[in-house]
TIKOL-511678 format. One record per residue (C-alpha): residue in three letters; x, y, z. Coordinates in steps of 0.25 Angstrom, whole numbers, padded with zeros to 4 digits, always signed. Layout:
N
AlaXYZ;...
END
This chain:
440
Unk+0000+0000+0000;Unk+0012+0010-0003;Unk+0006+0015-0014;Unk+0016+0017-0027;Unk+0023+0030-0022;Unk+0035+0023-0024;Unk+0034+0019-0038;Unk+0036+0037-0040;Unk+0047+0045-0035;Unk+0042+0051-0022;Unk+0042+0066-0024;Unk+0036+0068-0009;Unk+0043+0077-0001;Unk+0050+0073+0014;Unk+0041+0083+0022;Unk+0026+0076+0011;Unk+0024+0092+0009;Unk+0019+0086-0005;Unk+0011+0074+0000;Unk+0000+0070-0011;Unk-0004+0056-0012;Unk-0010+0058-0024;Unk+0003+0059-0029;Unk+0011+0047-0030;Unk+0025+0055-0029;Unk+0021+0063-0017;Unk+0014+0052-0008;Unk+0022+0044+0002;Unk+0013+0030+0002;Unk+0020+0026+0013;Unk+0019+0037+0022;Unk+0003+0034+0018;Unk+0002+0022+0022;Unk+0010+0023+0034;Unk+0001+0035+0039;Unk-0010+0027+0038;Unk-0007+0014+0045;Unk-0003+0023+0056;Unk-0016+0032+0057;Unk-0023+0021+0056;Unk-0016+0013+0067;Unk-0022+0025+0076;Unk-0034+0027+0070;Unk-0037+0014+0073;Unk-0034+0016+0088;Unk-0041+0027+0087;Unk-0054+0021+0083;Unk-0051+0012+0097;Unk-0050+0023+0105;Unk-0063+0029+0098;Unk-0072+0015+0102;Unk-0065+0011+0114;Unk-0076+0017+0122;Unk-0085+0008+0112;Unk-0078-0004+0117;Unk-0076+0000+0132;Unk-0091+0007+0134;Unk-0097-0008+0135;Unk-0088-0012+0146;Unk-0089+0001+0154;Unk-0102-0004+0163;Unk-0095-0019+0164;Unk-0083-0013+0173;Unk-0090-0005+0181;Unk-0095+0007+0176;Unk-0112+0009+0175;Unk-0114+0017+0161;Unk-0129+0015+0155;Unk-0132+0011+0140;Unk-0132+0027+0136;Unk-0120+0030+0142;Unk-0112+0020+0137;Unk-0119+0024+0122;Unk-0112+0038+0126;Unk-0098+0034+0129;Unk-0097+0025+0117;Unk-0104+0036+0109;Unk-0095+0048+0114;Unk-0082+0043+0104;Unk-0092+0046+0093;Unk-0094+0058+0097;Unk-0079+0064+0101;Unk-0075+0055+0088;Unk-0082+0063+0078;Unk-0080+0075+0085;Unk-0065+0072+0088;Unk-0064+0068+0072;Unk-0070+0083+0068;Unk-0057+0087+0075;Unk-0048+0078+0069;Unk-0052+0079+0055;Unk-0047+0093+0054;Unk-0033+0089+0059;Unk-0025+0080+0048;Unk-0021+0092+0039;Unk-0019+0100+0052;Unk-0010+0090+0060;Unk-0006+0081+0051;Unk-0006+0065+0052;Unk+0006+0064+0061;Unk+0001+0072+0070;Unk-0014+0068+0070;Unk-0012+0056+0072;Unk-0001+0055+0083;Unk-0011+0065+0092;Unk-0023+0057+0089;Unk-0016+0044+0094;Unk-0010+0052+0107;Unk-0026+0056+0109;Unk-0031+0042+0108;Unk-0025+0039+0121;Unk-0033+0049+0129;Unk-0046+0039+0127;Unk-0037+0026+0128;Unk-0034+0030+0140;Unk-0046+0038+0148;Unk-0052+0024+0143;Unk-0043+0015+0151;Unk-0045+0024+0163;Unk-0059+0024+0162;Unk-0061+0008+0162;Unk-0052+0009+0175;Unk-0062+0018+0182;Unk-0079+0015+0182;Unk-0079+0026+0189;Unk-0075+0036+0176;Unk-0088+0046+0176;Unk-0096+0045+0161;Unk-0091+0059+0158;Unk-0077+0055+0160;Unk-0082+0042+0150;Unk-0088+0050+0139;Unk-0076+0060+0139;Unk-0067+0046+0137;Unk-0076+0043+0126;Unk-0075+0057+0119;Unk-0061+0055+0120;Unk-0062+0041+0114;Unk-0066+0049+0101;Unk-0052+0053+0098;Unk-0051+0042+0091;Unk-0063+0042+0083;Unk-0059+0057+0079;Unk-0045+0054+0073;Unk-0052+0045+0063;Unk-0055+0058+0054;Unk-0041+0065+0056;Unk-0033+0052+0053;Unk-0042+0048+0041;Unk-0041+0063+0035;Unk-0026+0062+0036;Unk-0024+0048+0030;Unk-0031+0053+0019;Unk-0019+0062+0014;Unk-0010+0052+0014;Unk-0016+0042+0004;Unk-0020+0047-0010;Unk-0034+0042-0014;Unk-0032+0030-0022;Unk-0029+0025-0008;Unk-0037+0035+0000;Unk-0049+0022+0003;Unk-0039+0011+0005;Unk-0032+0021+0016;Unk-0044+0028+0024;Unk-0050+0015+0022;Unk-0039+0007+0029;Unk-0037+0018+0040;Unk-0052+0018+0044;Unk-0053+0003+0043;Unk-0043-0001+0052;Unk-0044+0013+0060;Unk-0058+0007+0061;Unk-0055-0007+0067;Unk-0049+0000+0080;Unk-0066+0001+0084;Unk-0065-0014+0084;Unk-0052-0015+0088;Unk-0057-0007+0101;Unk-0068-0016+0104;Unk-0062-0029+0101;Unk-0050-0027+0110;Unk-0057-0020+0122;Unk-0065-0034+0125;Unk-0050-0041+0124;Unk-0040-0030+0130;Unk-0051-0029+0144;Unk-0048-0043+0148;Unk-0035-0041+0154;Unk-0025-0033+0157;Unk-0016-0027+0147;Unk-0001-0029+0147;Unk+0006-0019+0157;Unk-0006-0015+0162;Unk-0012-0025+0169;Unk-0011-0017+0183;Unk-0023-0010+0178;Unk-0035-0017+0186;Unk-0044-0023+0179;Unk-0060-0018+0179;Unk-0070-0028+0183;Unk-0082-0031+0175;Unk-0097-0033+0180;Unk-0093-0049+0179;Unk-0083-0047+0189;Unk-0072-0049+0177;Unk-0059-0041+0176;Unk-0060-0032+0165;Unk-0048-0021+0157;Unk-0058-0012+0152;Unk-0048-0001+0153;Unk-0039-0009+0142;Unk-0048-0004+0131;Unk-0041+0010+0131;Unk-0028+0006+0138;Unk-0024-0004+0125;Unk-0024+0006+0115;Unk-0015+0019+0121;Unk-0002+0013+0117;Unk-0006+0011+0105;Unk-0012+0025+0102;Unk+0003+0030+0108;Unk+0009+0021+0097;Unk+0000+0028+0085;Unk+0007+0041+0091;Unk+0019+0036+0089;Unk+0018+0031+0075;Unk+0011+0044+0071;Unk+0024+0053+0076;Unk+0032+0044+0069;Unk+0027+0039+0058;Unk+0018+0048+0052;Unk+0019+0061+0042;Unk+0011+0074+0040;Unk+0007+0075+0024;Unk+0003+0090+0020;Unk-0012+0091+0019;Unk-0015+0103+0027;Unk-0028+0110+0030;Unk-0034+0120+0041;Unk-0046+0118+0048;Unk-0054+0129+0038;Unk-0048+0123+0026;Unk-0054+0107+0031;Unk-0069+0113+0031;Unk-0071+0113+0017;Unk-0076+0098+0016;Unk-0088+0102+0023;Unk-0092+0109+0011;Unk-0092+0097+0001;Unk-0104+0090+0001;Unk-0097+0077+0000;Unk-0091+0078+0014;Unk-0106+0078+0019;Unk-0109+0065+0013;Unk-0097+0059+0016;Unk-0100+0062+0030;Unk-0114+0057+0030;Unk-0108+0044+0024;Unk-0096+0042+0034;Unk-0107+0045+0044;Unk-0114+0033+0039;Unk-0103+0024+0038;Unk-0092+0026+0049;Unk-0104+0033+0058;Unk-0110+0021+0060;Unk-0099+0013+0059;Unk-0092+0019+0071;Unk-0105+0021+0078;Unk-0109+0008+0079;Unk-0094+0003+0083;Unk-0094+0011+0094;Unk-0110+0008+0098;Unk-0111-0007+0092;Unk-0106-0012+0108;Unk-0117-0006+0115;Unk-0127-0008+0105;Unk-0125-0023+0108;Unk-0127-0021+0121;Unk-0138-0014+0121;Unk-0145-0022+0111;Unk-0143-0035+0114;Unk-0134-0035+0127;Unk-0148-0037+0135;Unk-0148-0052+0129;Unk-0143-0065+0135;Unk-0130-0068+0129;Unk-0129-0053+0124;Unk-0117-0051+0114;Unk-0106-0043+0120;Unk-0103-0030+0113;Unk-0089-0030+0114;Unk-0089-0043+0108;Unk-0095-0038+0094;Unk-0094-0024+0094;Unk-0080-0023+0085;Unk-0085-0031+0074;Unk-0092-0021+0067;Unk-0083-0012+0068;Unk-0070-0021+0065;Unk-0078-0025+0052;Unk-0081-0011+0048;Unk-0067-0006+0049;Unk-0062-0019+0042;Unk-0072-0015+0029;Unk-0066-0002+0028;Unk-0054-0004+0029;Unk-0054-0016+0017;Unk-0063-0006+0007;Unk-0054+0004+0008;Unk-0045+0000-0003;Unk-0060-0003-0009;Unk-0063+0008-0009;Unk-0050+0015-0018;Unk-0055+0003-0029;Unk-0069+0007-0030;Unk-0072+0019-0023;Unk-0077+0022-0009;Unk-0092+0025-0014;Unk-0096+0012-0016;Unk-0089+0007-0002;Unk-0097+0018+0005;Unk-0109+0014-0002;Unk-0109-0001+0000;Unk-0106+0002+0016;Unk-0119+0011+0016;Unk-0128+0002+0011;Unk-0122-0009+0020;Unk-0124+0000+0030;Unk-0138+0002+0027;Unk-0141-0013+0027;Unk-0134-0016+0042;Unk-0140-0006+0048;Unk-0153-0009+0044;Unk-0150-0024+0047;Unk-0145-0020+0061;Unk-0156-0012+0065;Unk-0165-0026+0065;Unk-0156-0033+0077;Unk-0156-0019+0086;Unk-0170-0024+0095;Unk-0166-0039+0097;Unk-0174-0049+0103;Unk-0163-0059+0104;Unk-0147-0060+0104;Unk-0148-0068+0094;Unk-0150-0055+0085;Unk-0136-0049+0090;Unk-0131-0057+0077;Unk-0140-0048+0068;Unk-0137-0037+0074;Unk-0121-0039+0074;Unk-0122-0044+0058;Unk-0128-0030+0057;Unk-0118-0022+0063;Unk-0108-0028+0056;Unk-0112-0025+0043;Unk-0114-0011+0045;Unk-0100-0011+0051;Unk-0096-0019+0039;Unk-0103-0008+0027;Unk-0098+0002+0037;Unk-0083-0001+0032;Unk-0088+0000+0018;Unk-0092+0014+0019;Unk-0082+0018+0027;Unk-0073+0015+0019;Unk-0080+0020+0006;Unk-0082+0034+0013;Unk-0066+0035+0016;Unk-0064+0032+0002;Unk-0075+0042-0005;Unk-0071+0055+0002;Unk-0054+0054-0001;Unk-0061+0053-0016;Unk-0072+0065-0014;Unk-0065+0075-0005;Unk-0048+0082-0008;Unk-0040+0077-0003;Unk-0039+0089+0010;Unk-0055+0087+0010;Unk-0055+0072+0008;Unk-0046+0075+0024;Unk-0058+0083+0029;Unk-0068+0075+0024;Unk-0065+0059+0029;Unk-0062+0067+0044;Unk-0077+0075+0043;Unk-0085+0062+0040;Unk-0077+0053+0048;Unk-0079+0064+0059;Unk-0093+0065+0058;Unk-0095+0048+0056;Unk-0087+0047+0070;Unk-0100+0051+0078;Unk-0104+0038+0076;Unk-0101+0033+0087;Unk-0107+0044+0095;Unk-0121+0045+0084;Unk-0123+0030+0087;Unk-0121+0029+0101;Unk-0129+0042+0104;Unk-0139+0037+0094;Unk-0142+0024+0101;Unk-0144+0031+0113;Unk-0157+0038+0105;Unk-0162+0027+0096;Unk-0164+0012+0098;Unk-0154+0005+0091;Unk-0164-0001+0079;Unk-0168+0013+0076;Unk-0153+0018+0079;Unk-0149+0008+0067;Unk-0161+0013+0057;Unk-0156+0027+0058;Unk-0143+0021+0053;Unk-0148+0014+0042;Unk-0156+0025+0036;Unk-0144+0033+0038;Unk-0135+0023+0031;Unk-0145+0023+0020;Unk-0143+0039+0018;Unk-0129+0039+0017;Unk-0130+0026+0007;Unk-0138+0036-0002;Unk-0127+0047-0002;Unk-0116+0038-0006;Unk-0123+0032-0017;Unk-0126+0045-0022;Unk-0115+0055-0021;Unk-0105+0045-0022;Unk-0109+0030-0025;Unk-0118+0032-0037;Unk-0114+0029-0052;Unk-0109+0044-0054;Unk-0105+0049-0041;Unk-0096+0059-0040;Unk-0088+0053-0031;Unk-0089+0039-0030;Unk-0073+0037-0021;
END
């Protein structure tokens, strides 16, 4: 994947003041690539920071603390929120900062929720604003997202610009599974060298390392600091905060946004909410399924879909990707919403199969989006525009877990479906259509 750069006497100069990768003679494939394994080595603890609350929420009232159904859809709504906030700052920093920078600082940052988290499952007697404040900072990591995509997408030129978002939010994406499948493992025992930290007991009177979940990951987020310091450069794509605004006045950044909304809005909603819908759909039940035990499925498949279309989508577009993933999403939602009032356990299996799909046709649009927009927007603009609508599809999280506080879960899933077929109508006609001017 090096790209033929080598094949032409490199004409780029020592300190990149004439980076275009566009042009072969001028582009440093391996710098590329490099930057990209790297920021995606942090975006995907990033992504583990943003759902650790996801993963620990559930466990909370096992070791000792006495939070009710609402409250616990809060704090696991909360990253959400301070993710898509957080990711309105973040979007306007890469031609600010620059890479090195960005992403160095945004790995020093994910320790502040790492450790407040560890803290917190060492003391039930943590106050619930002290909680929701740990969860808003959780949302770091949901808010480097829009940064470090907007800066990967100067490094690659668009012939590649699918096959490289694409892999970088696949595998960014797998650290919400990651998250959720280790907790359940690293909460058994005590970690290497830190053993001397006591143990919480759980209502069953077993020993229980809640406070793992967050402890695991610090020396890994100190090591994505280090490789950003070292390892990785600043290419000259410059741009004030005034000069960013412009995308808002293109109508195709509206419709992007409405589409991402759809795709990864749901997507990372329901990551983050699919634990305690379990439980509090079917965990009245004898022999109820245990969230923890299904709850990274969904989102592993997702993020394994997208990151395999991206190269897809640079061989037949990213229109088509985001089209086939809307009308799967419209299908699995619908499909879900008939398992949401069981009257036996036996339905879990519908309801999982459900779930899954929309996970799965969730990484088909995802994908798509990530490869339309490099294709519709400038390069400068194409920056702006993946950080806005992957800022504003980072309130899912918070829109979900706020929603199913309002609405039952049936009609909460209707209201998606009928929103997923919407955004199914705008990619088939501004952009999927026989004719579209901008089919990516």
């Amino acid at each position: 994947m090096s790209g033929s750069s080598t094949l032409l006497p490199s004409k780029l100069k020592p300190d990149l003041s004439n980076w275009d990768p566009e042009n072969e003679e001028t582009w440093d494939s391996k710098l590329a690539w490099r930057t990209l394994w790297i920021t995606t080595y942090t975006l995907t603890l990033s992504f583990a920071a943003w759902y650790l609350v996801s993963a620990i929420a559930p466990r909370l009232n096992d070791i000792g603390y006495t939070l009710t159904p609402g409250q616990l859809y809060w704090l696991v709504a909360v990253p959400g929120l301070a993710g898509g906030l957080l990711r309105l700052v973040f979007m306007f920093l890469p031609p600010i900062m620059g890479t090195r920078a960005l992403v160095a600082m945004s790995s020093a940052l994910l320790v502040l929720p790492m450790l407040g988290w560890t803290l917190a499952a060492r003391d039930t007697s943590t106050p619930y604003w002290v909680l929701l404040a740990l969860a808003f900072a959780a949302g770091i990591g949901g808010g480097t997202f829009s940064g470090f995509m907007a800066s990967t997408s100067y490094f690659f030129p668009k012939r590649l610009a699918g096959t490289a978002l694409g892999l970088q939010a696949g595998i960014g994406n797998f650290g919400i599974g990651l998250i959720q499948l280790l907790l359940p493992w690293v909460v058994g025992f005590g970690l290497l060298g830190t053993a001397a930290l006591t143990p919480q007991s759980s209502a069953k009177g077993q020993l229980v390392w809640l406070h793992n979940g967050g402890l695991v990951l610090i020396p890994w987020a100190l090591l994505g600091v280090v490789m950003a310091i070292v390892f990785l450069r600043r290419v000259p794509v410059t741009a004030n905060f005034r000069q960013q605004m412009d995308i808002f006045r293109i109508k195709h950044t509206w419709l992007m946004t409405a589409i991402y909304l759809m795709s990864f809005g749901l997507y990372s909603g329901l990551a983050a909410q699919m634990g305690l819908i379990i439980l509090n759909v079917y965990g009245h039940f004898p022999h109820a399924p245990n969230p923890l035990a299904f709850a990274f499925i969904g989102p592993l498949v997702g993020a394994a879909v997208r990151a395999a279309c991206g190269p897809l989508c640079d061989k037949w577009g990213g229109a088509i990707f985001t089209l086939i993933g809307a009308v799967g999403m419209v299908a699995g939602t619908v499909f879900t919403s008939f398992f949401l009032a069981p009257t036996s356990v036996d339905q879990f299996w519908g309801f999982l199969s459900g779930m899954i799909a929309i996970f799965f046709f969730a990484g088909f649009a995802n994908a798509g989006t990530f490869k339309q927009m490099p294709m519709i927007f400038p390069k400068r603009q194409a920056g702006g525009a993946i950080a806005w609508t992957s800022a504003i599809a980072a309130f899912g999280p918070f829109i979900v877990g706020i929603a199913l506080t309002l609405v039952s879960p049936t009609s909460f899933f209707v209201g998606c479906a009928v929103f997923c077929v919407f955004c199914t109508w705008l990619t088939w006609h501004f952009y999927a259509r026989p004719g579209a001017p901008f089919p990516g």
